[in-house]
N, C-alpha and C positions, 0 to 999 in steps of 0.2 A: 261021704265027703260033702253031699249037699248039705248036711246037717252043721258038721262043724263049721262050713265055711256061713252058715248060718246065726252060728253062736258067736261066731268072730265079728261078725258085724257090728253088734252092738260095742266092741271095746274099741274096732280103728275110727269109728262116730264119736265114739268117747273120746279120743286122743285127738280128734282131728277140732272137736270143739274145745278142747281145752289149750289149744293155739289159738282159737280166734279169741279166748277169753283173757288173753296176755294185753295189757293195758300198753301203747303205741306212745310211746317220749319221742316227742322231735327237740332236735336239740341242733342248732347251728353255731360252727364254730368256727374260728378264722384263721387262714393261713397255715402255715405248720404244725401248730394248734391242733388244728382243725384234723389234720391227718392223721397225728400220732395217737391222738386223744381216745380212737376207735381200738386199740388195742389193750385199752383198760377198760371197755364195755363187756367181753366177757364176762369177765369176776365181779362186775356191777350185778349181771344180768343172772349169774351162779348164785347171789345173795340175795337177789331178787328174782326169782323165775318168775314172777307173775307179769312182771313191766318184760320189756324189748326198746333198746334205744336205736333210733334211727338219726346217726348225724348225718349230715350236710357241711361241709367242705366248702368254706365261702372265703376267695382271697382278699385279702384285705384292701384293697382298692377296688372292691366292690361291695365291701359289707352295709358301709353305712345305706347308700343309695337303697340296698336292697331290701335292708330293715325298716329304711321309711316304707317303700314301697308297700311289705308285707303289713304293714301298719296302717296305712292306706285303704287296704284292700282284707282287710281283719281275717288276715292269713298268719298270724305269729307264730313261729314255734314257740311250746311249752317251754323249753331255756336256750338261754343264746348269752352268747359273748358278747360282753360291753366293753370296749377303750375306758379306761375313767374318765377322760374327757368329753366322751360321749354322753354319761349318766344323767345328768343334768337335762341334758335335750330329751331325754324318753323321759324324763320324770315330769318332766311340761307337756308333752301327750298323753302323761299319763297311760303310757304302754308299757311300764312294770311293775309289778306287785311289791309292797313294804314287806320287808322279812322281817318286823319288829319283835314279832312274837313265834320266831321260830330258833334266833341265836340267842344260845345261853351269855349268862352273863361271863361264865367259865370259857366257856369256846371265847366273848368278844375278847379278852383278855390275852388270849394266844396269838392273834393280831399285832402286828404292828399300829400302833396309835395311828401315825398321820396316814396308814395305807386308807385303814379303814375307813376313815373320816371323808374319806374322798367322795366314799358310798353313799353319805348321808347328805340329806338333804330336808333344813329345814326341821333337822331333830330327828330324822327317819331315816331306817336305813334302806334301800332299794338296791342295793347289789352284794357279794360276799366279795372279795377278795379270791382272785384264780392263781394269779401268781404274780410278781412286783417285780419292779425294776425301779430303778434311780440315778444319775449318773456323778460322777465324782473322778478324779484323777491317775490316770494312767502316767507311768512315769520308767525311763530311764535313768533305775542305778547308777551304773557305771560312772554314765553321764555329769548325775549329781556329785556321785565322788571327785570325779574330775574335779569339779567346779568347785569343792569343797565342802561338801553335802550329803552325810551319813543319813539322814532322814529327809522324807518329803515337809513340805513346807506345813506350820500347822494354822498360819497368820497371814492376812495380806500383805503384811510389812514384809514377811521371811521369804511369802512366795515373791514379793517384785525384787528381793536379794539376791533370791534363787535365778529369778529368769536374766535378772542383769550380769548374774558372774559364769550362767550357761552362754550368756552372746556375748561376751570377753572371750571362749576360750579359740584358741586358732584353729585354725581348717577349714578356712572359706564360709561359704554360704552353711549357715546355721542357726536355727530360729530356738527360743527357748518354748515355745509354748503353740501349737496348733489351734484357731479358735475358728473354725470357718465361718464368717460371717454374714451370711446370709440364714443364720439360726436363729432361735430367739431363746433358746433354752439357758444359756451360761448367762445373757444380762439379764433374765429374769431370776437365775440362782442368786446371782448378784444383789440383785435390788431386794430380794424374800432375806436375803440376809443381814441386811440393813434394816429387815423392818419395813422395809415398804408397803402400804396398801395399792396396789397396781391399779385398783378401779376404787369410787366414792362412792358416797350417798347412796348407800345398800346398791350397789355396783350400778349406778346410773349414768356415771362420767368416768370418762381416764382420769389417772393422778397421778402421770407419767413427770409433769414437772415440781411431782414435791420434791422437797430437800433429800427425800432417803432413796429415789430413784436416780437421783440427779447424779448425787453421791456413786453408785454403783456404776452410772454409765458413764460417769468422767474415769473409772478407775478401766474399767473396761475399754473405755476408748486409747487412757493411756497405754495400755499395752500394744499397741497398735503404733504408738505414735513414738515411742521411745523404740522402735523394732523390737520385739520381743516375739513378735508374731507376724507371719505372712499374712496382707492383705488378700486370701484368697477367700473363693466361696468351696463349697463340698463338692462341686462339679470339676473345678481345677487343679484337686489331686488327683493324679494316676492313677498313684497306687500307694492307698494310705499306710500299707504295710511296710511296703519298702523306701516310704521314706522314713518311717518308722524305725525301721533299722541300719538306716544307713545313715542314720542321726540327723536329717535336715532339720526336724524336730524332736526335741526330748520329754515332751508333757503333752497329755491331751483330757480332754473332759469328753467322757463317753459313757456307756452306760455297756451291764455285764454281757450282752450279747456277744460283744469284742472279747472276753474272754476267752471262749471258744475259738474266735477268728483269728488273734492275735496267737495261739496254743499253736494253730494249725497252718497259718501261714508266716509267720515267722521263722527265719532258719534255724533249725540244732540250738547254735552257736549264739543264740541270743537268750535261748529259753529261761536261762540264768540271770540275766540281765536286764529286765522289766518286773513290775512289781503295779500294785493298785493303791489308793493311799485316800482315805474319805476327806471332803474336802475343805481346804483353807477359811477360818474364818475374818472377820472384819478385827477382828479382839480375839482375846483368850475362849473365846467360849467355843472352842475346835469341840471338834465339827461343826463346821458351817454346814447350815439345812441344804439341802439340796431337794430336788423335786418329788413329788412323791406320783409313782406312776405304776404302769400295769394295765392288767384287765383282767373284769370281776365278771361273774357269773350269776343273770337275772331270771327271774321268771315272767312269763308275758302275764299280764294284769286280764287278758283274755282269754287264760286257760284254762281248760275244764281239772286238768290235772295238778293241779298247784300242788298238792300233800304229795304225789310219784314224784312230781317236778322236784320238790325240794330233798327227796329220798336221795335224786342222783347230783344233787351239789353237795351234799352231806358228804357222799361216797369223797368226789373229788377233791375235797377240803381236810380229806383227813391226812392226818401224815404220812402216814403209807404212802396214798396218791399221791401226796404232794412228793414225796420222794421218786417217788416210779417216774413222773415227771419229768421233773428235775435232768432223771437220770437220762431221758430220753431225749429232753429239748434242750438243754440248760438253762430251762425258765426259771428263775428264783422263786422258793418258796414264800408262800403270804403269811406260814404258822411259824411263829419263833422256836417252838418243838421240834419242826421237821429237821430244823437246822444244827439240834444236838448230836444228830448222829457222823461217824467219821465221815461220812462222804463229802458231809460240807463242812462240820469240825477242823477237820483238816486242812481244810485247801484256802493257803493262805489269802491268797488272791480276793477269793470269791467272801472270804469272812469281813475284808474293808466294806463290802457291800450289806453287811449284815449291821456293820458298827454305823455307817449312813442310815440304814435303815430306822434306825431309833433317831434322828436326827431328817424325816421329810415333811412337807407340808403341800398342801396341793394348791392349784393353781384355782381361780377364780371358778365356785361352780355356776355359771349358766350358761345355757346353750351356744350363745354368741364367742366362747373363750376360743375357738380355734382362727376364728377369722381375725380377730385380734392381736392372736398369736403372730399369723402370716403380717401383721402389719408390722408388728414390733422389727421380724426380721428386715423387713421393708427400708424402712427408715435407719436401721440399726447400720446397715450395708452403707445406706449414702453415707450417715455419718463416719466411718470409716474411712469409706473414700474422697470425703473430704468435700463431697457433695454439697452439703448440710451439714450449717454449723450446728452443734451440740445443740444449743437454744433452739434454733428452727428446726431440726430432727422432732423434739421433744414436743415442740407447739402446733408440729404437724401431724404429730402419732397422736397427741389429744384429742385434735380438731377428726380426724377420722376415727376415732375410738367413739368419740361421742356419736357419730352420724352412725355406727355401726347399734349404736345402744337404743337413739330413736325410736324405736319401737317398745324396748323393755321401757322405757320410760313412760309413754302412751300405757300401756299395760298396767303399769304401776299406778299411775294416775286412776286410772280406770275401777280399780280393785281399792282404794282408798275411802275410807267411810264418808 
């Protein structure tokens, strides 16, 4: 017995070092993301037995803070989930690695154009696409038949047709169109659709009072101003479902997460009776762009593991995964591929989203775009309420756009031959 248990030595030493020799992926990921995502590291780790992934579960009103932090403190995990809004800002710390020479030209191809664009920065790309979103037009049928409206609108002309013979029709209190204002997303679709440049002079200034923003937010303000829309913000619905279908409102601009929400809390009795519709242009050239959004999947620019690292974005980018996904979050797939198959073929709803999808462009990339953001909604809100004339809105969203910019301008300066 002493003997064998002798001989055996040598193999549970052998097994017990060939654990330690499994190469450790930290990977941080956000919010329900974050949760579900661990259930596809099995079959990562079966095609890989050498690697072991370790994710981290980080809510999303905590991530950013936390990835400066670890950035700070040159604590990064080897991959982690980027906002696209975010990329921009690590790519000026310089806290992600370029994957120029890791995406085929075949693979960028199976990309949505403006997702991926989002990624790049300066010619380069620094994130992959994880999964996309964009938002476009939620709508009541019925509604529109009523009204006299076998299709959603494909024009700004037909949609302000639309919302005007939706608030003719009788039964009290009823708005054609939901825009809560205190967003900045719909008069930015607006003005990206016009053609507007939001910022100038390699994004140094706002350019909030050209012609082609101006254009957008007087069209956006009129719906407001003709009632077509309740004067509220997102805090003073109840309950956006049930007024949803209890018709207070017949149109809303959302993006596909409400699929799912709308599936599930909506009564029976209505499931027949909404529909998705990509969104209204200024002219013939339907679809109007709408935003191009999501979040991509980086590698830290401090990682010892870059080539594992990139092994398991590979995994999660393929269509399988992007499907398994899909199936699990209802996150929109980033590969035009994944979306051949019946699970999204089929479902009519979710395919508007696909047809937007060829049709986004992304929002300004530099680090400063979110605080700008919050101000568009800012000023957007008084103008609405009447706060703020259209002119002084616009000349005040400037005047803070540029003190927001101050610095990149300094910067720029600075970096100048």
């Amino acid at each position: 017995m002493r003997l064998i248990g002798f001989l055996l030595m040598p193999a549970l030493l052998g097994a017990c070092g060939g654990d330690r020799e499994k190469t450790v992926l930290e990977f941080w990921a956000m919010g329900q993301e974050g949760e579900v995502v661990q259930s596809l590291m099995p079959e990562f780790e079966r095609l890989h037995p050498e690697l072991q992934v370790k994710v981290q579960q980080i809510p999303w009103s905590a991530a950013h803070e936390k990835l400066l932090t670890a950035y700070a403190g040159d604590a990064m995990p080897d991959v982690f989930q980027l906002g696209n809004t975010w990329i921009p800002e690590f790519v000026v710390l310089k806290a992600v690695d370029s994957l120029d020479n890791r995406l085929t030209a075949q693979q960028r191809e199976d990309y949505f154009e403006g997702i991926i664009e989002t990624n790049e920065i300066d010619g380069r790309l620094h994130g992959l696409p994880w999964y996309v979103d964009t938002r476009l037009l939620f709508y009541r049928t019925d509604i529109l038949v009523k009204a006299g409206f076998s299709a959603p609108p494909k024009t700004w002309n037909e949609w302000l047709a639309t919302m005007a013979a939706i608030a003719a029709l009788p039964g009290g209190d009823r708005y054609a169109l939901l825009l809560p204002m205190n967003e900045w997303q719909v008069p930015v679709i607006l003005a990206l659709q016009m053609g507007s440049e939001l910022l100038r002079d390699e994004a140094r200034f706002g350019n909030f009072r050209s012609d082609a923003f101006r254009q957008a937010f007087r069209f956006y303000l009129d719906i407001f101003r003709r009632g077509y829309a309740p004067a509220v913000s997102e805090a003073q619905i109840a309950n956006l479902y049930q007024e949803f279908a209890s018709g207070y409102f017949a149109m809303y601009v959302t993006g596909p997460w409400n699929i799912v929400e709308f599936e599930h809390r909506l009564p029976k009795s209505m499931q027949g009776r909404w529909a998705t519709a990509p969104m209204p242009a200024p002219d013939e050239s339907y679809p109007g762009v709408s935003l191009a959004g999501g979040a991509s999947l980086a590698i830290a620019r401090s990682s010892s593991r870059k080539d594992q690292a990139w092994k398991l974005i590979e995994f999660l980018s393929e269509p399988e995964q992007q499907l398994a996904f899909y199936r699990l979050t209802g996150d929109l797939p980033a590969r035009r591929s994944a979306w051949l198959h019946p699970d999204l073929a089929t479902a009519t709803r979710t395919q508007a989203f696909k047809t937007q999808l060829e049709r986004v462009v992304s929002t300004p990339k530099i680090p400063e775009w979110e605080r700008i953001a919050s101000k568009i909604a800012h000023y957007t809100e008084k103008a609405v309420r009447g706060e703020l004339t259209e002119e002084q809105a616009l000349a005040a969203l400037d005047k803070d756009v540029d003190r927001i910019l101050e610095k990149r301008r300094w910067l720029l300066r600075k970096r100048a031959p």
